[in-house]
C-alpha positions, 0 to 999 in steps of 0.5 A: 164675911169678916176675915177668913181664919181657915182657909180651904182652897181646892182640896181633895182626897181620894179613898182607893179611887173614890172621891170623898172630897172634890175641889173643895174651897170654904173660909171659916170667919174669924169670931164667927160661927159657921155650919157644914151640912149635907148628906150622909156620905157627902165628905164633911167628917173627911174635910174636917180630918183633912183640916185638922191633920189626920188624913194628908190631902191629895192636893189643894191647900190649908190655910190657918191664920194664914199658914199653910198647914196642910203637911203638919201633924195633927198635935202641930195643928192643935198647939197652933189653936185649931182643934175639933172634937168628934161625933162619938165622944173621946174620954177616958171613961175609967176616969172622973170628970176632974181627971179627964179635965187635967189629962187634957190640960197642955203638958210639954216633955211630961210623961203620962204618968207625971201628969198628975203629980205636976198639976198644980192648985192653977191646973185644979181651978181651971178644971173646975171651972171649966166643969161649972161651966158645961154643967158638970161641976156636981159631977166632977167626981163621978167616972166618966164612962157613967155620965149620959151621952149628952153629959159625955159631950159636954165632958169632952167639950169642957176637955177641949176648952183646957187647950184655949183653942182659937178655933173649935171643931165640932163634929155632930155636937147634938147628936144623940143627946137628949133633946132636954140637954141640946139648948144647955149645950147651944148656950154653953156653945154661943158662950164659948164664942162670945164670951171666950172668943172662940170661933166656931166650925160645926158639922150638924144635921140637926138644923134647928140648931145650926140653922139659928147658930150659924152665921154662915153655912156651907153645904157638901154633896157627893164630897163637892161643895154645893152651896154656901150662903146665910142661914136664910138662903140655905136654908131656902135653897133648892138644890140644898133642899133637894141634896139634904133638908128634902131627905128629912 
């Protein structure tokens, strides 16, 4: 593994008494792509709010870019450059795609209702490339809330890009996105990481596609880390086959 830009060491969290995350330890590659899979129920949406702010840790320690993250706030974590999305897409779906895009662009000491009026011709250009980019920009016009579930992703995607992350968190990206949208999405996906230099952390449960994206993969059970490894020794593994891929 090439130098680790996140660093999880030891960190639990505990919900009235039930372990959702147990001593659990991963680096994320800098420049890579790298998967988490593993159970219903086995700690992966709870590490990654854990990660990025939302829910404080019991104890264990963060670690971005070498810094100790673990006591900031989720808006201090996302101007750093580490930022996620989430399995049900957060959009402002009484908006067009074009204003969802500007909403989103960084604004410091800006009221929500000078945004508009303080997007300049760059913010406009920006916004519709990153539309062109994910497939959107004959519907940048269109509300939001009337776009496909898959388009909604790709919306939110293009929405998180506005922030020039460093590194992208996505939770579930294909789920419940027509399987005729999923390789679109995988593509724009692998852009965004070679060509953006995005690194990537993907929980995914469909593993034809993390299984072919992902450099490495860790697997969670029971909120414990499992195993971690290459794609082909996942995916080969018996205790993942067991723990996860068996149940499929």
């Amino acid at each position: 593994m090439s130098k680790p830009i996140i660093e999880v060491t030891g960190v639990s969290k505990s919900y009235g008494g039930v372990h959702a995350n147990k001593d659990v330890s991963l680096k994320v590659a800098d420049g890579g792509i790298t998967g988490l899979i593993g159970p219903n129920g086995s700690g992966k949406t709870t590490l990654f709010n854990s990660i990025v702010g939302y829910h404080p840790i019991d104890c264990g320690s963060v670690k971005f870019q070498g810094k100790e993250i673990s006591k900031l706030q989720v808006p201090q974590i996302a101007r750093l450059g580490l930022l996620r999305t989430f399995q049900q897409t957060r959009i402002y779906g009484e908006m067009n795609c074009v204003e969802n895009m500007l909403i989103s662009i960084p604004h410091r000491k800006m009221s929500y209702k000078d945004m508009f009026k303080h997007n300049s011709k760059i913010d406009y250009e920006k916004a519709d490339r990153l539309l062109d980019f994910v497939g959107l920009y004959e519907k940048r016009y269109l509300r939001a809330g009337s776009l496909s579930f898959g388009q909604q992703k790709l919306l939110e995607f293009a929405m998180a890009l506005t922030n020039e992350p460093t590194v992208l968190m996505l939770d579930e990206p294909t789920a419940g996105i027509n399987p005729t949208l999923i390789n679109g999405l995988i593509d724009r996906l692998q852009l965004a990481n070679s060509e953006f230099g995005i690194t990537l952390f993907i929980i995914e449960h469909n593993m034809r596609v993390i299984m072919n994206m992902a450099d490495h993969i860790y697997c969670l059970a029971h909120g414990e880390m499992l195993a971690s490894g290459p794609p082909s020794e996942i995916q080969n593994d018996q205790r993942v086959i067991d723990a996860y891929l068996g149940a499929h």
